[in-house]
C-alpha atoms as one frame of an Amber mdcrd trajectory, in Angstrom:
protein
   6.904 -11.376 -10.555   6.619 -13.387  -7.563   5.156 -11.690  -4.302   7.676
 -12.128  -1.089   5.229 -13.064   1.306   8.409 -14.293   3.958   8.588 -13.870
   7.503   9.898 -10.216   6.726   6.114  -9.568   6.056   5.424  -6.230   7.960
   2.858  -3.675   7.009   5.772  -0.855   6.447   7.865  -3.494   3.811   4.211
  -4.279   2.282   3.918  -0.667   1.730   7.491   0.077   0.430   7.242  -3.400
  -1.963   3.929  -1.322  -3.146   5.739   1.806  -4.077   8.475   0.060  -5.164
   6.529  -2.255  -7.623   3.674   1.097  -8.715   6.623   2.420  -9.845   8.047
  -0.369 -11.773   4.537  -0.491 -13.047   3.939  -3.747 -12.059   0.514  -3.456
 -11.291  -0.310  -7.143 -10.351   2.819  -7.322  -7.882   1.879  -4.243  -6.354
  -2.156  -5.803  -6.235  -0.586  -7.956  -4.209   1.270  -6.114  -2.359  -1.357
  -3.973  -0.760  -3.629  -6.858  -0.309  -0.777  -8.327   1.695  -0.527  -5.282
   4.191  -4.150  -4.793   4.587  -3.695  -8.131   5.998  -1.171  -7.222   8.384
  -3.371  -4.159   9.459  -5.708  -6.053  11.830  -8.040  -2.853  12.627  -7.592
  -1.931   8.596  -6.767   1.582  10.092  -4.022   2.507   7.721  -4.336   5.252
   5.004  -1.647   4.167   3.124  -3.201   1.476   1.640  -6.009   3.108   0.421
  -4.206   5.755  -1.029  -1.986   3.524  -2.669  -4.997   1.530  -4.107  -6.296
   4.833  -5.513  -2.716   5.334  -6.911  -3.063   1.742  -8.457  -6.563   2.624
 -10.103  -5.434   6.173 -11.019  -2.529   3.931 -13.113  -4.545   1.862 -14.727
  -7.071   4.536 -15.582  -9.990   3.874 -13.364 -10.288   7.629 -11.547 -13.507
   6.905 -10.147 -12.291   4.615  -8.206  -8.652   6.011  -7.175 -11.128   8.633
  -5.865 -12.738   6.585  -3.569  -9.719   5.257  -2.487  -8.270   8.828  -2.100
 -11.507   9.793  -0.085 -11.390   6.571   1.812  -7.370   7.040   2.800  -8.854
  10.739   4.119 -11.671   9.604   5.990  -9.520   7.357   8.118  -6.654  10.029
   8.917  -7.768  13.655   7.437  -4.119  14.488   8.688  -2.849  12.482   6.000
  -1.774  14.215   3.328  -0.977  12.280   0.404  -4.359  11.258   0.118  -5.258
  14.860   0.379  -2.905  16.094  -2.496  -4.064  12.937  -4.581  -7.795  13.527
  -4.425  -7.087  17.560  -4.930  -5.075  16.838  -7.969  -7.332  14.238 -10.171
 -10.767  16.326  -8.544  -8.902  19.225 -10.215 -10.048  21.423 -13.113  -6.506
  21.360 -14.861  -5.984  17.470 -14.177  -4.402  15.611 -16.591  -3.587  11.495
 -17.294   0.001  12.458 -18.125   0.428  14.111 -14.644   3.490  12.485 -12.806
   2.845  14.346  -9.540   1.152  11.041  -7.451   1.883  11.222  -3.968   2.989
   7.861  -3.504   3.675   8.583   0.762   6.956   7.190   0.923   8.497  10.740
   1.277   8.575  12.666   5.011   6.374  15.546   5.123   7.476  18.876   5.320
   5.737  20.992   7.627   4.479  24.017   4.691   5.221  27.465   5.103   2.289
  29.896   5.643   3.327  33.197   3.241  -0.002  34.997   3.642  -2.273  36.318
   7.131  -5.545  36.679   6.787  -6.252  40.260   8.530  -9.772  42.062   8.806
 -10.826  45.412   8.306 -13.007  47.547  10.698 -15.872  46.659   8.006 -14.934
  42.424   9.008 -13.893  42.215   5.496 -10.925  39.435   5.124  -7.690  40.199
   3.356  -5.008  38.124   2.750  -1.455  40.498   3.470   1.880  38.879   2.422
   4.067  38.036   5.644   7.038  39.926   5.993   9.888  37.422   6.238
């Protein structure tokens, strides 16, 4: 496949020609892809591409690195969450390679509802209560 490097070449296309080519599995394309928008990053600022690298290596089977990738995505923006969600699931006791869930940060984020308060008792002992909705 042949990488459209055009005039059209912002960061956000770079990043949607990513996801769009991780999950064709075209791994080369999408190599390219994300080398393209770190590029157009100047301060090299930008989460996504390291969290779409760490997709790339979680892919092709290198989870070490996806991990630092993942870790690397969350050091830059900790508010960023599908680093977070990445780097939970493959650090995870249950993880599998045939997991589909990868957080590829092309989808808005919801804002998550809170079901639980943490409340303490006159002892300062911490229990979660269900919320009443």
């Amino acid at each position: 496949m042949k990488v459209d490097t055009g005039a059209r070449g912002s960061f956000e296309k770079k990043i949607e020609q990513a996801v769009n080519a991780l999950q064709a599995k075209d791994y080369v394309a999408a190599r390219e892809y994300l080398r393209y928008a770190m590029l157009e990053n100047e301060n090299n600022n930008a989460p996504e591409v390291h969290n779409l690298y760490g997709v790339l290596a979680e892919l092709t089977g290198d989870l070490g690195l996806a991990g630092k990738h993942y870790r690397a995505a969350y050091a830059l923006d900790p508010a960023y969450k599908p680093a977070s969600r990445n780097l939970e699931r493959i650090t995870s006791f249950y993880y599998s390679p045939r997991d589909t869930n990868l957080d590829f940060g092309d989808q808005p984020e919801t804002e998550e509802i809170i079901n639980y308060i943490l409340e303490f008792d006159n002892r300062n002992i911490g229990h979660l209560r269900k919320r009443s909705q």
